[in-house]
N, C-alpha and C positions, 0 to 999 in steps of 0.2 A: 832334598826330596820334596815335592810337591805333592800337597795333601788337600785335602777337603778345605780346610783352615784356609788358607791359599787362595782358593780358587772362589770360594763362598760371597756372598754379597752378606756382612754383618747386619746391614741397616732392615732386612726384612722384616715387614711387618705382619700378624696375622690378625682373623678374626675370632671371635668365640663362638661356639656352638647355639648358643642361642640370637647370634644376630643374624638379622635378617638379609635376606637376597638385595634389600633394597638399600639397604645400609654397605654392604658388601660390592655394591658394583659403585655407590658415590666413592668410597675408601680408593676403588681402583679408578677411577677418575681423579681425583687427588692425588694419587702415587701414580700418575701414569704407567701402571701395570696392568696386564692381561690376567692375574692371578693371583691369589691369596691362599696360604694354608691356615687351615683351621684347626685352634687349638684348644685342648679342653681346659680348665679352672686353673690349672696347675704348670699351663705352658707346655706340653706335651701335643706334639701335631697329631690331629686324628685321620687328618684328611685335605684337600686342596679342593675350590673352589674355583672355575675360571668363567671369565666372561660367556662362554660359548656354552657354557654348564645352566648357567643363569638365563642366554636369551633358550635352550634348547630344553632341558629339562623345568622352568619353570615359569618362561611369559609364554613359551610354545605350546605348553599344552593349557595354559586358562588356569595356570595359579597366580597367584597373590605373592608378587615379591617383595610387599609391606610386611606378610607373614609366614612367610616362609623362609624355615631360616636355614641356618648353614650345616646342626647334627641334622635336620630332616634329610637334607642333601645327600650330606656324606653317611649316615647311617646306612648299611648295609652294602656300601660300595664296598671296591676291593681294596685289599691290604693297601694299606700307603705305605710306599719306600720311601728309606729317608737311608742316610748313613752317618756314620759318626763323624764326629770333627776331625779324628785323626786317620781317616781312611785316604790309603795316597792315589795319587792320579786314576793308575789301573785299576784298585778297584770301584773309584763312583764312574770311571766310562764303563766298565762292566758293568757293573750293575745300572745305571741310565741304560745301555745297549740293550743287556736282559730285559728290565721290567719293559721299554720300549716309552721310556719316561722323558720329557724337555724337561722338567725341572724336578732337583732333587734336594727336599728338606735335609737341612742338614743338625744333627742333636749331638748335645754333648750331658749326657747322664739321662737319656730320655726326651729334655729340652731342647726347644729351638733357639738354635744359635742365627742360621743365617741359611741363605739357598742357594745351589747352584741352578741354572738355565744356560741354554744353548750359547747362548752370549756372554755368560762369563767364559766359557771352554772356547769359544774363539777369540778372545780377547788372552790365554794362555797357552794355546797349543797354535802347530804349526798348520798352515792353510787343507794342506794334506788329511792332516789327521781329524780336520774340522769336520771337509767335506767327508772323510768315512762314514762319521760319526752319523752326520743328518744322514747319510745316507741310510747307514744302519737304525738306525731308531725310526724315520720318517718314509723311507720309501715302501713299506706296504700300506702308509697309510696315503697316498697318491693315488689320483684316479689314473687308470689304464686309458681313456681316450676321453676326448670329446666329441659327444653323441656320434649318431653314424653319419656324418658327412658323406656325400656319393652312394649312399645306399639307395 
């Protein structure tokens, strides 16, 4: 059976609640990643942080990503999904498909262990079940056209 364990990238890294936005995009510079979950004192994810988060919600509107840190960010965002380590295939694509998530923290007693992203499930399932997948999870976030050409 194929479980969370399985499919997981162990080596995931996070950040703490109190570092900063500016701290948190060098880190994804350094790990050549788009994304980091943020964890509080104890290792427990509260939340995910992504580069698009950082240029949109804080150099876009005229904060400070020296001080601005990562619980301001995720404080009062929505629930973060995550699933256990022992959750098998069907359920983290349910539940990725549900929340309408690319990457899914993965805990074992509350702790992060490791995370799943789009790219570990193509790199496991078959070409078929990939393209469902983006498709289910990404295509209402697609735009419907480009501008009104011939209008």
């Amino acid at each position: 059976m194929t479980t969370a364990e399985t499919l997981m990238r162990p080596d995931v890294e996070c950040i703490g609640v109190r570092d900063t936005m500016q701290f948190a995009a060098q880190r994804m510079r350094q790990l050549g990643v788009g994304a980091l979950p943020v964890c509080d004192g104890e290792g427990h994810p509260v939340g995910i942080i992504t580069d698009r988060d950082i240029v949109v919600k804080v150099v876009g509107i005229g904060r400070n990503p020296k001080t601005t840190t990562a619980g301001e960010l995720t404080q009062g965002a929505e629930q973060l999904h995550t699933v256990d380590v022992t959750a098998d295939l069907g359920d983290v694509l349910a539940r990725m498909t549900e929340c309408q998530v690319r990457r899914l923290p993965v805990t074992a007693g509350g702790v992060l262990v490791g995370i799943i992203t789009e790219a570990d499930l193509a790199h496991h399932l078959p070409e078929q079940q990939v393209g469902e997948f983006v498709e289910a999870v990404c295509a209402q976030n697609l735009p419907t056209g480009v501008g009104n050409a011939g209008s």
